[in-house]
LUMKEMI-760073 format. One record per residue (C-alpha): residue in three letters; chain; x, y, z. Coordinates in nm, 3 decimals, decimal comma. Example, Ala and Ser with C-alpha at 12.3 -4.5 7.8 and 13.67 -1.06 7.14 Angstrom:
<node><r>ALA</r><c>A</c><px>1,230</px><py>-0,450</py><pz>0,780</pz></node>
<node><r>SER</r><c>A</c><px>1,367</px><py>-0,106</py><pz>0,714</pz></node>
! end
This chain:
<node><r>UNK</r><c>A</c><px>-0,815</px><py>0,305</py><pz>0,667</pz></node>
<node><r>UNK</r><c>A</c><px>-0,881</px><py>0,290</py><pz>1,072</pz></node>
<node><r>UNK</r><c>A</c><px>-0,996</px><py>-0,029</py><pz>1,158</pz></node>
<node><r>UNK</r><c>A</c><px>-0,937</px><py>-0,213</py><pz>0,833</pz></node>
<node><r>UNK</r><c>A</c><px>-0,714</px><py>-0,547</py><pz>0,892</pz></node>
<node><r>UNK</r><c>A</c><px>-0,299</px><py>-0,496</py><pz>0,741</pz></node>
<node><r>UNK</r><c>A</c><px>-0,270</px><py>-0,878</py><pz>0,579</pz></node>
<node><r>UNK</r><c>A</c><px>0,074</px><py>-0,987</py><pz>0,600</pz></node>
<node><r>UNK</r><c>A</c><px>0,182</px><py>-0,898</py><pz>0,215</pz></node>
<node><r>UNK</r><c>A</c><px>-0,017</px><py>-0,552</py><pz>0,222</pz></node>
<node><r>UNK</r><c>A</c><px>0,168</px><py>-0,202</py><pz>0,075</pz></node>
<node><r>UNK</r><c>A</c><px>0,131</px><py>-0,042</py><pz>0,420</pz></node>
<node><r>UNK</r><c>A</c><px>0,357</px><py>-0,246</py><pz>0,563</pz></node>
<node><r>UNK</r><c>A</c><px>0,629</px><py>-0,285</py><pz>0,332</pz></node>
<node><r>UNK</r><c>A</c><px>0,642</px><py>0,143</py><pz>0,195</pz></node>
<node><r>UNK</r><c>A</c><px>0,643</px><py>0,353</py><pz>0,425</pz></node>
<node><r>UNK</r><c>A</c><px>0,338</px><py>0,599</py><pz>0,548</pz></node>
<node><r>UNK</r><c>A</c><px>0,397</px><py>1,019</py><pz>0,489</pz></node>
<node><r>UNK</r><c>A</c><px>0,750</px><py>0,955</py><pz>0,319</pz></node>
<node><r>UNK</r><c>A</c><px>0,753</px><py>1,112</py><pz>-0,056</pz></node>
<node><r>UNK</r><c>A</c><px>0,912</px><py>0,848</py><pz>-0,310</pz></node>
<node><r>UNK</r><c>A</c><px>1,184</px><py>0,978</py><pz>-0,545</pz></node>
<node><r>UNK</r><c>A</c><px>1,114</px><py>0,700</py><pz>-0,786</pz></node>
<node><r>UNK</r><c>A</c><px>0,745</px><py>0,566</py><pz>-0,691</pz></node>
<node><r>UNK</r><c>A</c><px>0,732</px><py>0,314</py><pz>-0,970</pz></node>
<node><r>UNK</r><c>A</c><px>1,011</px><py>0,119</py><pz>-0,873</pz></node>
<node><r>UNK</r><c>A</c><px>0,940</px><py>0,150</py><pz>-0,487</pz></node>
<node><r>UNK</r><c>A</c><px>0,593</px><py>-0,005</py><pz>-0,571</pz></node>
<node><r>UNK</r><c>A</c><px>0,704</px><py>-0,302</py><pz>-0,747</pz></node>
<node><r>UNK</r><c>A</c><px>0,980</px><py>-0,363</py><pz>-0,512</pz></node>
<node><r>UNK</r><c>A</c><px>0,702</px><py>-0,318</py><pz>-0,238</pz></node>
<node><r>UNK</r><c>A</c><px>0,467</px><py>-0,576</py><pz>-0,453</pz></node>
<node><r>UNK</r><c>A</c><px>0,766</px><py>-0,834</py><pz>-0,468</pz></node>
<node><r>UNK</r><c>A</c><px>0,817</px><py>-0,795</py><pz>-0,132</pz></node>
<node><r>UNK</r><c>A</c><px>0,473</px><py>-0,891</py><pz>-0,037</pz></node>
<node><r>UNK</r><c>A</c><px>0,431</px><py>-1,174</py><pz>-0,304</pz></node>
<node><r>UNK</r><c>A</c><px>0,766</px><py>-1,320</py><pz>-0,120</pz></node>
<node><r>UNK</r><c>A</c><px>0,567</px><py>-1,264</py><pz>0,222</pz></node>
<node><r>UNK</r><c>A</c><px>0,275</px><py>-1,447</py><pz>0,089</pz></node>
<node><r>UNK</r><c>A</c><px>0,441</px><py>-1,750</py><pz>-0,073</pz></node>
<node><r>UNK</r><c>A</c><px>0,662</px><py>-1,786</py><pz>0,295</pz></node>
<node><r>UNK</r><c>A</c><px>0,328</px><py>-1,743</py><pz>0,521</pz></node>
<node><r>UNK</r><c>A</c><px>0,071</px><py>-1,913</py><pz>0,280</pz></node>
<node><r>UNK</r><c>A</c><px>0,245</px><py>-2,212</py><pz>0,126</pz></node>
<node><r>UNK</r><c>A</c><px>0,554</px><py>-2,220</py><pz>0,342</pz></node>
<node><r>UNK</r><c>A</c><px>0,767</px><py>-2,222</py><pz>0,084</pz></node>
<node><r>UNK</r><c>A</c><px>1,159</px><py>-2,159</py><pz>0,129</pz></node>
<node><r>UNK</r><c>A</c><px>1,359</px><py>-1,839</py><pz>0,077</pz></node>
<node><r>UNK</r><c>A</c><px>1,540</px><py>-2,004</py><pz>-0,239</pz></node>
<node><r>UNK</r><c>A</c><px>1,260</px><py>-2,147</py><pz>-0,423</pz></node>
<node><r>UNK</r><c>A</c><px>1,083</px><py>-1,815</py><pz>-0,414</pz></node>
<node><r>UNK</r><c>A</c><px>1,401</px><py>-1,654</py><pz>-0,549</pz></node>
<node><r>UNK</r><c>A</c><px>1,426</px><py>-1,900</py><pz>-0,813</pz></node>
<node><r>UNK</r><c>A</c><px>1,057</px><py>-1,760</py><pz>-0,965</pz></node>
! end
């Protein structure tokens, strides 16, 4: 989307753009744990070990 705003936890950033997946299921949900980490680091500041530990 040209011009649209990449927030810190979105899919663009974390998978990568004209690659083909050989398992796209578990590339997206490592993607969307990825960005959930990103979020809980930016937005609440929380550490690296208590996001692990959910």
């Amino acid at each position: 989307m040209p011009g649209a705003e990449l927030r810190e936890a979105s899919a663009p950033l974390v998978l990568l753009q004209g690659v083909s997946l050989l398992h796209p299921e578990d590339a997206v949900f490592e993607a969307m744990l990825e960005g959930w980490g990103r979020q809980q680091r930016g937005g609440r500041r929380l550490q690296p070990d208590t996001i692990g530990d959910r």
